[in-house]
py3Dmol code that shows the C-alpha trace and the ligand (Angstrom):
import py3Dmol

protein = """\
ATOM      1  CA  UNK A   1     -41.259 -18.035 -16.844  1.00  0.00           C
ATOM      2  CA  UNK A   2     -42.481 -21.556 -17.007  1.00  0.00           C
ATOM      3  CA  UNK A   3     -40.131 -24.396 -16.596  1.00  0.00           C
ATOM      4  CA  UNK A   4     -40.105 -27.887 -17.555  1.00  0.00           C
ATOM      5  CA  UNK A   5     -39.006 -30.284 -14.295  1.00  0.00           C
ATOM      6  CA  UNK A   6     -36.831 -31.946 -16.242  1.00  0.00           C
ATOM      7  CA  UNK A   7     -33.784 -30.491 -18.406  1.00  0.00           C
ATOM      8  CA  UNK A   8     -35.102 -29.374 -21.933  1.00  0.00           C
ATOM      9  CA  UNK A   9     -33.851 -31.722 -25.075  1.00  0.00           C
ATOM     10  CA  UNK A  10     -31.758 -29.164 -26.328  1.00  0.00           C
ATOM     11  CA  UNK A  11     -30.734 -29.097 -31.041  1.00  0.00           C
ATOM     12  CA  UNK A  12     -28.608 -26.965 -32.155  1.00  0.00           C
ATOM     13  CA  UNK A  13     -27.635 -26.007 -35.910  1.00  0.00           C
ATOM     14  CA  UNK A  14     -23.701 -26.397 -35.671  1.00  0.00           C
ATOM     15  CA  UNK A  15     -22.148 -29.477 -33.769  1.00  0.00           C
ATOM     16  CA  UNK A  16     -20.567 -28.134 -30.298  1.00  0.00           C
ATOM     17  CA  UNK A  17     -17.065 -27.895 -29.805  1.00  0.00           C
ATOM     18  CA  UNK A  18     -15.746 -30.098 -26.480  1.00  0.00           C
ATOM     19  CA  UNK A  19     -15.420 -27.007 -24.786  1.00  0.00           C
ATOM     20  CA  UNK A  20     -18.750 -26.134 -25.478  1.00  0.00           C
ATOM     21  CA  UNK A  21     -19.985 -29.324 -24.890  1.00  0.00           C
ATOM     22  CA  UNK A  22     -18.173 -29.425 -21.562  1.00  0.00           C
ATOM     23  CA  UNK A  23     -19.939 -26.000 -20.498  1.00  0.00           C
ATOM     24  CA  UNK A  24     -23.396 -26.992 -21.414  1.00  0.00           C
ATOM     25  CA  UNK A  25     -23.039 -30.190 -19.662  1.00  0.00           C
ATOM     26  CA  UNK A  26     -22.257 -28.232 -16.841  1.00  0.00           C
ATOM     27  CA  UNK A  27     -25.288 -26.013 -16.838  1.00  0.00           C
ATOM     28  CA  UNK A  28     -27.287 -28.498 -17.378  1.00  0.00           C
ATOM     29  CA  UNK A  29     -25.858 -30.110 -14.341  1.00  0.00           C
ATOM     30  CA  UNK A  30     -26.652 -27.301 -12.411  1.00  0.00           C
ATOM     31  CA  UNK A  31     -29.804 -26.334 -13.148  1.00  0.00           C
ATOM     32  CA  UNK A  32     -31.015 -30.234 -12.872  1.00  0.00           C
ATOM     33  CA  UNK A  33     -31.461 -29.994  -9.266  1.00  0.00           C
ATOM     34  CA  UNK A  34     -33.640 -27.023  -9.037  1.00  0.00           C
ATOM     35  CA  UNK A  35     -37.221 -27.920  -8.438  1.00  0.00           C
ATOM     36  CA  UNK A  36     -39.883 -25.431  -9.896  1.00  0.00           C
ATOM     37  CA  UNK A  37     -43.375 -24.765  -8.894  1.00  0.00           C
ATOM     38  CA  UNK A  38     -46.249 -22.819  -9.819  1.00  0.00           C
ATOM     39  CA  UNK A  39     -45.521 -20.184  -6.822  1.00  0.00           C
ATOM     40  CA  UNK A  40     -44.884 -16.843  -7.647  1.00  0.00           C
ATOM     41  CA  UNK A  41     -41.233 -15.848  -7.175  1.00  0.00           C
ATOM     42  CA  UNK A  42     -39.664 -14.266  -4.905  1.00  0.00           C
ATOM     43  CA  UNK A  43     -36.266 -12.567  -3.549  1.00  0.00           C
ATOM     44  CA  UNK A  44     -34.171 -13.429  -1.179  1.00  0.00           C
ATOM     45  CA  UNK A  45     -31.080 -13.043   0.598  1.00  0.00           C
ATOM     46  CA  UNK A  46     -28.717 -15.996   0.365  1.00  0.00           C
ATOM     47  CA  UNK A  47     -26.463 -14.658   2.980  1.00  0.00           C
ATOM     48  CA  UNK A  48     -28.826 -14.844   6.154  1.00  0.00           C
ATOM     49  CA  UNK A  49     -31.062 -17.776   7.180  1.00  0.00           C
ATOM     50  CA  UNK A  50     -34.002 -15.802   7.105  1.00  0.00           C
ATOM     51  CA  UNK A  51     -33.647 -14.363   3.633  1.00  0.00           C
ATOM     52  CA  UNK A  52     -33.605 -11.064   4.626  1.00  0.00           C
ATOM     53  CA  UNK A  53     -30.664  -8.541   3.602  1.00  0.00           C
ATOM     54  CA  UNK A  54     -28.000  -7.393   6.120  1.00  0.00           C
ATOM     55  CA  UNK A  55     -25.404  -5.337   5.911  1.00  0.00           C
ATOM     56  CA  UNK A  56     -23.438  -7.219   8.517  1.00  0.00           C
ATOM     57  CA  UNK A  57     -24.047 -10.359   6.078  1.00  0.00           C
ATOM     58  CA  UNK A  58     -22.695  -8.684   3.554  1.00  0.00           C
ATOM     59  CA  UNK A  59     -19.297  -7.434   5.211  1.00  0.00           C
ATOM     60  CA  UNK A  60     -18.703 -10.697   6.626  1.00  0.00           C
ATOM     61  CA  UNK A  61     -18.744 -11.956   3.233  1.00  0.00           C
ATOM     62  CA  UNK A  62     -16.556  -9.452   1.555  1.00  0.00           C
ATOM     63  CA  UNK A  63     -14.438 -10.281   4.628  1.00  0.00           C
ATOM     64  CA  UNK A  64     -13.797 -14.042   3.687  1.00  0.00           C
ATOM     65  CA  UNK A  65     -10.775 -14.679   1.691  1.00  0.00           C
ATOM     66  CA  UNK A  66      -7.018 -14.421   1.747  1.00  0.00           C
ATOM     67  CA  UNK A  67      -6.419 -10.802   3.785  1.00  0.00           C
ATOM     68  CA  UNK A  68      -3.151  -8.658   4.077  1.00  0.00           C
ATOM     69  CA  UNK A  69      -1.489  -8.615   7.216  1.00  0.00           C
ATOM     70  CA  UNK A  70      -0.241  -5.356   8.242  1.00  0.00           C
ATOM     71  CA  UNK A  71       3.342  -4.930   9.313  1.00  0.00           C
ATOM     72  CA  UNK A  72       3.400  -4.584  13.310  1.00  0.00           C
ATOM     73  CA  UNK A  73       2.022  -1.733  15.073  1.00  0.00           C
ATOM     74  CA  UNK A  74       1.460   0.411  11.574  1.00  0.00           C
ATOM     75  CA  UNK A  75      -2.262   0.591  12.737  1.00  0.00           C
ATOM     76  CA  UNK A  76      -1.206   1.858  16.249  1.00  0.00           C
ATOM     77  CA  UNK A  77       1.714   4.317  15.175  1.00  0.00           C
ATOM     78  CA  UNK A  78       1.486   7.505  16.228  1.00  0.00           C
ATOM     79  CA  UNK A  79       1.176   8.795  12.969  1.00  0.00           C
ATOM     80  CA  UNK A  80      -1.959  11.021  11.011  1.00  0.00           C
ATOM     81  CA  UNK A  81      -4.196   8.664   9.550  1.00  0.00           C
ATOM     82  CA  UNK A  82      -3.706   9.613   5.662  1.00  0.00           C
ATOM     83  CA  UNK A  83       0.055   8.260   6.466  1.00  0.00           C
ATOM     84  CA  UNK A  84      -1.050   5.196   7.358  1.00  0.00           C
ATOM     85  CA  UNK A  85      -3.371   4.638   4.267  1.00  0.00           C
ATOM     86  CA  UNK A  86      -0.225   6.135   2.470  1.00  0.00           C
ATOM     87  CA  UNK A  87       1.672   3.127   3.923  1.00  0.00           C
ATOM     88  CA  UNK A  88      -1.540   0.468   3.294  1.00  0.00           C
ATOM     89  CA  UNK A  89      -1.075   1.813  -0.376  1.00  0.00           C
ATOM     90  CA  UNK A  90       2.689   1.504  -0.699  1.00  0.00           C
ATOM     91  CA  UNK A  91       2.451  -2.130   1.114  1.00  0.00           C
ATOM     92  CA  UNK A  92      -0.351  -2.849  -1.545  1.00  0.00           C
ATOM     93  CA  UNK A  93       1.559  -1.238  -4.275  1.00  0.00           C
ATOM     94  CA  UNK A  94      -1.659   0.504  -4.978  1.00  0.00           C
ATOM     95  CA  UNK A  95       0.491   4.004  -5.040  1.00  0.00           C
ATOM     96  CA  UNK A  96       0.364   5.888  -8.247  1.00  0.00           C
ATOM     97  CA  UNK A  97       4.076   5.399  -9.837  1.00  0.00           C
ATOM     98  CA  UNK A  98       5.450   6.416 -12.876  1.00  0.00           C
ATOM     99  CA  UNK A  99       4.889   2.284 -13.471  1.00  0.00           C
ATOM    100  CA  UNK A 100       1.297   1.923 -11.977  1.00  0.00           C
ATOM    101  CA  UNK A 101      -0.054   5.448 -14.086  1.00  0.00           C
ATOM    102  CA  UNK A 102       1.606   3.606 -17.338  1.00  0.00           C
ATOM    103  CA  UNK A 103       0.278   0.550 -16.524  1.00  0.00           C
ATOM    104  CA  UNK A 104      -3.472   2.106 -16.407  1.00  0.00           C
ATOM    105  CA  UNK A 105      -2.435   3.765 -20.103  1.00  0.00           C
ATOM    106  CA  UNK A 106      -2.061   7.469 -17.902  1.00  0.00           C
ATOM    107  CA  UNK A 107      -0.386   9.975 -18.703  1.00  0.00           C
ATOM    108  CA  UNK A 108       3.581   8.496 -17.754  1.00  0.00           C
ATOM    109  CA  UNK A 109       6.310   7.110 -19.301  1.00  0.00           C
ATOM    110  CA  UNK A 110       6.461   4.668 -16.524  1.00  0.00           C
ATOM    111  CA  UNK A 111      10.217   5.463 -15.533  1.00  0.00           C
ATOM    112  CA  UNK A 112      12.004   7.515 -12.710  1.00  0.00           C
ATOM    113  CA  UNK A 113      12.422  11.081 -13.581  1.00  0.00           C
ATOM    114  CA  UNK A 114      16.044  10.668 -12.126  1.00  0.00           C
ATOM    115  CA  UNK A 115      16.944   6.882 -12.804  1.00  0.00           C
ATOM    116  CA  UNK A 116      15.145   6.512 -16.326  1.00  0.00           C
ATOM    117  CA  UNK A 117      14.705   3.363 -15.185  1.00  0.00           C
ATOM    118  CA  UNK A 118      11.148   1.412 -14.177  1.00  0.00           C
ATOM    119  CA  UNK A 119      10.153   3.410 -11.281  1.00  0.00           C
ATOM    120  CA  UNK A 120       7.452   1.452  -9.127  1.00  0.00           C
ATOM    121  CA  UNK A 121       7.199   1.432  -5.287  1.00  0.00           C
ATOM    122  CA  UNK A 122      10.668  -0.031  -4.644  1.00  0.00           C
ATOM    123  CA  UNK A 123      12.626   2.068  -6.855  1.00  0.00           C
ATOM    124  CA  UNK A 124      11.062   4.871  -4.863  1.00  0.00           C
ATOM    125  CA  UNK A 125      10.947   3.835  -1.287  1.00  0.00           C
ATOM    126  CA  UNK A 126      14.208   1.599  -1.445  1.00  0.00           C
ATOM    127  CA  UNK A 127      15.880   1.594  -4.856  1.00  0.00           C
ATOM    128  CA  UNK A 128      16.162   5.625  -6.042  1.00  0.00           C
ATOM    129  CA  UNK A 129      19.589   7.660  -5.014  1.00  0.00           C
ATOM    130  CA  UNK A 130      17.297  10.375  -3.297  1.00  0.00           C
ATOM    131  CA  UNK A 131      15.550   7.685  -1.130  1.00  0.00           C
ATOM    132  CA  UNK A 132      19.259   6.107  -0.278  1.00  0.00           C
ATOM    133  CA  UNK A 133      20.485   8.858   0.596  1.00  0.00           C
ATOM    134  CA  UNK A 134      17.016   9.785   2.782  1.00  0.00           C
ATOM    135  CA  UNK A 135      17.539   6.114   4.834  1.00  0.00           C
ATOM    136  CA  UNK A 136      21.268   6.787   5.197  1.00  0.00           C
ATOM    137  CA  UNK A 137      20.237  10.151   7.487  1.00  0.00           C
ATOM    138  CA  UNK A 138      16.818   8.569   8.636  1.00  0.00           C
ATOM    139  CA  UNK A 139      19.554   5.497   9.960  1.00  0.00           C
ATOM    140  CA  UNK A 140      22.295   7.935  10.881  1.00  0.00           C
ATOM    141  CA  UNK A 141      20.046   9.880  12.927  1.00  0.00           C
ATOM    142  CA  UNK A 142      18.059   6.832  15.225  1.00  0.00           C
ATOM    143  CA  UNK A 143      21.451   4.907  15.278  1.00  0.00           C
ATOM    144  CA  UNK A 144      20.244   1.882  13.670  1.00  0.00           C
ATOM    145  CA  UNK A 145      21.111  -0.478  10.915  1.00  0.00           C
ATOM    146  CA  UNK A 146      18.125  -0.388   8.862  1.00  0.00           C
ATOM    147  CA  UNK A 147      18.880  -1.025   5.426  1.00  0.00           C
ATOM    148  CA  UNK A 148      15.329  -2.405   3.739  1.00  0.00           C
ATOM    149  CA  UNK A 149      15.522  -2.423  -0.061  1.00  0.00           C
ATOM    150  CA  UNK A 150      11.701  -3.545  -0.792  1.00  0.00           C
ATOM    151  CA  UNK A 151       8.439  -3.018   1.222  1.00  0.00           C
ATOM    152  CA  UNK A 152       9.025  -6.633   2.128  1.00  0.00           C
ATOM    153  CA  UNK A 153      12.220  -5.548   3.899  1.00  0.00           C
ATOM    154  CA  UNK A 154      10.343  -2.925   5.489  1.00  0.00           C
ATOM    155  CA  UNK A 155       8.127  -4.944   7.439  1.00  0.00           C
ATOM    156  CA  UNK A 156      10.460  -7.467   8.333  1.00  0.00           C
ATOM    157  CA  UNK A 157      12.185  -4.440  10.211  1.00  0.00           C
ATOM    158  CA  UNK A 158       9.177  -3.126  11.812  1.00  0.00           C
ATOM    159  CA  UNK A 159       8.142  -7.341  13.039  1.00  0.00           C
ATOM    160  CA  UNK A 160      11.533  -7.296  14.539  1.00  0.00           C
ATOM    161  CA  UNK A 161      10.269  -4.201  16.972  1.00  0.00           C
ATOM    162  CA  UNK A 162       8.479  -3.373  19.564  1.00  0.00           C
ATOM    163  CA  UNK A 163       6.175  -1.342  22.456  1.00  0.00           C
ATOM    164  CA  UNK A 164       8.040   2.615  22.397  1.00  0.00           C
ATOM    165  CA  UNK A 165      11.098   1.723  19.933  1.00  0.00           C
ATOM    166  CA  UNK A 166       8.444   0.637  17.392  1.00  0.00           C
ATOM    167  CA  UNK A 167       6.447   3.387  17.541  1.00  0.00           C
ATOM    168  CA  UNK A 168       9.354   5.427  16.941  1.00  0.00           C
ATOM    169  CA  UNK A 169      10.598   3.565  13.929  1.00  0.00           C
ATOM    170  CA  UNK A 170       7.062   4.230  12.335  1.00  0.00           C
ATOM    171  CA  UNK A 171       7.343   8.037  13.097  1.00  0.00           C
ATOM    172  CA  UNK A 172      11.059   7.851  11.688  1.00  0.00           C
ATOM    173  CA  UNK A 173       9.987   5.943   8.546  1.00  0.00           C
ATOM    174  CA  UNK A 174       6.705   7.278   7.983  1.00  0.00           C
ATOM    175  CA  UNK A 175       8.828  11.224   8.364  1.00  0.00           C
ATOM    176  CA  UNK A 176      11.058   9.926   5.804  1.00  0.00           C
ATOM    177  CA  UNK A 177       8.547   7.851   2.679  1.00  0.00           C
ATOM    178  CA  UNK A 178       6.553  10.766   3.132  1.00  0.00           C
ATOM    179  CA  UNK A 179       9.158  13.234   2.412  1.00  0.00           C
ATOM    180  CA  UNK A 180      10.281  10.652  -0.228  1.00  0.00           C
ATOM    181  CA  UNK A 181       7.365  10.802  -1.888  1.00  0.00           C
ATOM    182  CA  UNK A 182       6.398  14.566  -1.558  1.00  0.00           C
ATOM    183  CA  UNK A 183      10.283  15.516  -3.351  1.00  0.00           C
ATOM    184  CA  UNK A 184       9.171  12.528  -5.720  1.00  0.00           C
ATOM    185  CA  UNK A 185       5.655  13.901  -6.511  1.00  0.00           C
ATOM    186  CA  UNK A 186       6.847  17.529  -6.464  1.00  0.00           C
ATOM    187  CA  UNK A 187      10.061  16.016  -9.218  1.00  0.00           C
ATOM    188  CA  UNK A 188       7.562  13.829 -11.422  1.00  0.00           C
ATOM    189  CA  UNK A 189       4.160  16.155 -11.606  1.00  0.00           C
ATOM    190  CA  UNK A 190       5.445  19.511 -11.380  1.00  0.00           C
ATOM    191  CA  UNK A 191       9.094  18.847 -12.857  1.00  0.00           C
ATOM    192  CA  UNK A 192      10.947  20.918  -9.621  1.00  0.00           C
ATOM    193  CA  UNK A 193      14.203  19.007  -8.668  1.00  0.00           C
ATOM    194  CA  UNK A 194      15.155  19.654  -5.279  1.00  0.00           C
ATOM    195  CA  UNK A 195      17.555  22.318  -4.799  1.00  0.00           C
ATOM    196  CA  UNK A 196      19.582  20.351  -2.514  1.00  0.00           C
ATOM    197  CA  UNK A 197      19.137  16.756  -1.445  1.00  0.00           C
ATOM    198  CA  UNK A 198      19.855  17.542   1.786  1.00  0.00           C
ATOM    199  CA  UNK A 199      16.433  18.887   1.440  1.00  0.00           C
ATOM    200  CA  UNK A 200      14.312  15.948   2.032  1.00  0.00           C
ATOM    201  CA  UNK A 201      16.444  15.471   5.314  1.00  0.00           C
ATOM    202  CA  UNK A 202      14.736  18.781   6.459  1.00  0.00           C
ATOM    203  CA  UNK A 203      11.088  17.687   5.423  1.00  0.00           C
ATOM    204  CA  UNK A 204      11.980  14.592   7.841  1.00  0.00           C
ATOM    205  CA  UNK A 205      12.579  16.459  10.341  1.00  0.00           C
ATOM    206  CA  UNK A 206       9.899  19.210   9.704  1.00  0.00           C
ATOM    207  CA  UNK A 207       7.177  16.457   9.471  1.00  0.00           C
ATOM    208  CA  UNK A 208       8.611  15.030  13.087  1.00  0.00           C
ATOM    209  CA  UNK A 209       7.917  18.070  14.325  1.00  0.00           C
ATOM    210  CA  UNK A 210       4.696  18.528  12.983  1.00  0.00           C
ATOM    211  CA  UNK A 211       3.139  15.019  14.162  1.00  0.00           C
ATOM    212  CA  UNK A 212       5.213  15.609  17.971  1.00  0.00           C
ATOM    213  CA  UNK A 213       1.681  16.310  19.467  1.00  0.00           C
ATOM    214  CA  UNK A 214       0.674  12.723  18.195  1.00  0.00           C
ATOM    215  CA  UNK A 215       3.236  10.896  19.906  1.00  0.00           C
ATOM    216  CA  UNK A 216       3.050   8.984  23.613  1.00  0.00           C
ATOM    217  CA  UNK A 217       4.784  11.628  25.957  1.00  0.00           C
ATOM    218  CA  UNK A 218       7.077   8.636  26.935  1.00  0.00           C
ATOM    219  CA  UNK A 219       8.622   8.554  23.456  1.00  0.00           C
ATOM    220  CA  UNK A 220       9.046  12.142  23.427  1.00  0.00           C
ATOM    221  CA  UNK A 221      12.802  11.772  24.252  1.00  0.00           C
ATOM    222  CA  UNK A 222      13.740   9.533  21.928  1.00  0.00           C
ATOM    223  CA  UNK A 223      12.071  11.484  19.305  1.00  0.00           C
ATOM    224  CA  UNK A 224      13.744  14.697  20.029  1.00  0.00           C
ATOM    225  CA  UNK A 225      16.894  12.787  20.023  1.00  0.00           C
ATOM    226  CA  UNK A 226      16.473  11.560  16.552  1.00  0.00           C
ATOM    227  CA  UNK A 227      15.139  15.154  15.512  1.00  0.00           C
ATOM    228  CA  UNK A 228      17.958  16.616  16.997  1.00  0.00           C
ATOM    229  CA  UNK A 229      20.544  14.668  14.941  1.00  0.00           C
ATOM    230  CA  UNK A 230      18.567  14.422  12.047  1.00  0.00           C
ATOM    231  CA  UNK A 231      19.272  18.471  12.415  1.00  0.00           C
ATOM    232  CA  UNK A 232      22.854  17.743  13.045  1.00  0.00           C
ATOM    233  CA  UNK A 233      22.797  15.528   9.913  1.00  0.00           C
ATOM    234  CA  UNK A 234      21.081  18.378   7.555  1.00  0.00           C
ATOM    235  CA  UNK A 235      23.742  20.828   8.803  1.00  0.00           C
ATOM    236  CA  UNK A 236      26.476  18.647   7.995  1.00  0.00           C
ATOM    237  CA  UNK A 237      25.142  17.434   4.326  1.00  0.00           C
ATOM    238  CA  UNK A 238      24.474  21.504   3.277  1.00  0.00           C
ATOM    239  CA  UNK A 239      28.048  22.273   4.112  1.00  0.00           C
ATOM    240  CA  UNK A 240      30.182  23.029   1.014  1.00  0.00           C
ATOM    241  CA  UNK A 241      33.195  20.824   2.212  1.00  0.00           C
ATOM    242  CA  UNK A 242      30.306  17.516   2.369  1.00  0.00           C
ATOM    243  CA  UNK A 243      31.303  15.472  -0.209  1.00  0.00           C
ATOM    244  CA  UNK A 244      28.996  12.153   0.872  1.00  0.00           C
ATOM    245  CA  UNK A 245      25.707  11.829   2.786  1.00  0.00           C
ATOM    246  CA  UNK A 246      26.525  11.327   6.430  1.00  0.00           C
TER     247      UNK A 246
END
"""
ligand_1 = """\
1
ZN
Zn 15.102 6.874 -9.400
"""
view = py3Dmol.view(width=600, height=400)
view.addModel(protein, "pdb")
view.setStyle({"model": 0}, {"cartoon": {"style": "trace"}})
view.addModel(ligand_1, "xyz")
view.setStyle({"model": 1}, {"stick": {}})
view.zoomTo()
view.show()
């Protein structure tokens, strides 16, 4: 296309509106700088000195910019890897709630099967009776005083720990949100309320077991320990006679 060098005297048939004034003064502001020649044209890369494309230009770019920092030692937790993006989601609030579905017009009313009440990621992790009750065994049974009530909370907790006892917390927690969210999933998509809320005490402890060959042998103690009450803690909660989670 041929160019004048200098911007083009430009008519139009209506008068221009300050705002449109403002934007064509700012076009032609930018394009008054760029020299043109006769040359053919060309592509290139803007992102490398020699014009060429590279991928590693191109990551380093999408790199740039504000990141997420990552609660301490998620990334290192002995824990299978599609828990961790589970956790990246939930920290993100990228998780697919009864809110988050509604808000992308799916198919949800946006509200907690149980609560009727707005049901994103903090109504289910921290908010929801079956997730209190799930923290009140998960805190029972590593004899803390973990009490988070938003993500926020969450990470505060796992900041405050570290070297074995954090890797154990993020066994602990990621036994219990996954549980959480399994009863949650299995309540919201398939309409099956748990027979027994005890019930998401024995996931806990089922998934424990399960990701046991994952964990540092030197943390193997303490993790038995907390399986082994968390086992104590089911027993108690199925009794008849319970009348409160432990
Ligand atoms: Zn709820």
């Amino acid at each position: 296309m041929a160019l004048a060098s200098s911007p083009p005297a430009l008519h139009f048939r209506r008068e221009l509106s300050q705002v449109e004034q403002a934007l064509l003064t700012a076009l032609l502001d930018t394009i008054a700088p760029v020299s043109l020649s006769s040359t053919e044209d060309t592509v290139t890369w803007a992102l490398t000195p020699s014009g060429k494309f590279s991928v590693k230009s191109l990551y380093r770019k999408l790199c740039q910019g504000p990141s997420f920092q990552m609660p301490n030692g998620l990334w290192s937790a002995r824990l299978p890897l599609k828990i961790k993006v589970f956790f990246w989601q939930l920290f993100r609030n990228r998780l697919p709630t009864s809110a988050n579905v509604a808000k992308r017009n799916g198919p949800s009313t946006g509200l907690c099967a149980i609560c009727n009440v707005l049901e994103d990621a903090t109504h289910v992790f921290f908010r929801c009776p079956l997730a209190r009750f799930a923290w009140s065994a998960v805190r029972a049974a590593a004899n803390t005083s973990w009490d988070p009530r938003s993500a926020s909370d969450l990470a505060t907790i796992a900041d405050s720990i570290h070297g074995g006892n954090n890797r154990v917390l993020w066994s602990c927690i990621g036994a219990l949100t996954w549980a959480v969210w399994l009863t949650r999933n299995k309540l919201a998509i398939e309409g099956i309320f748990p027979s027994h809320p005890a019930n998401i005490i024995y996931k806990c402890n089922l998934l424990l077991q399960q990701w046991s060959p994952l964990a540092k042998r030197k943390d193997a103690e303490k993790l038995k320990h907390a399986q082994d009450r968390l086992r104590q803690i089911y027993v108690l909660a199925r009794e008849p006679s319970a009348t409160s989670a432990p």
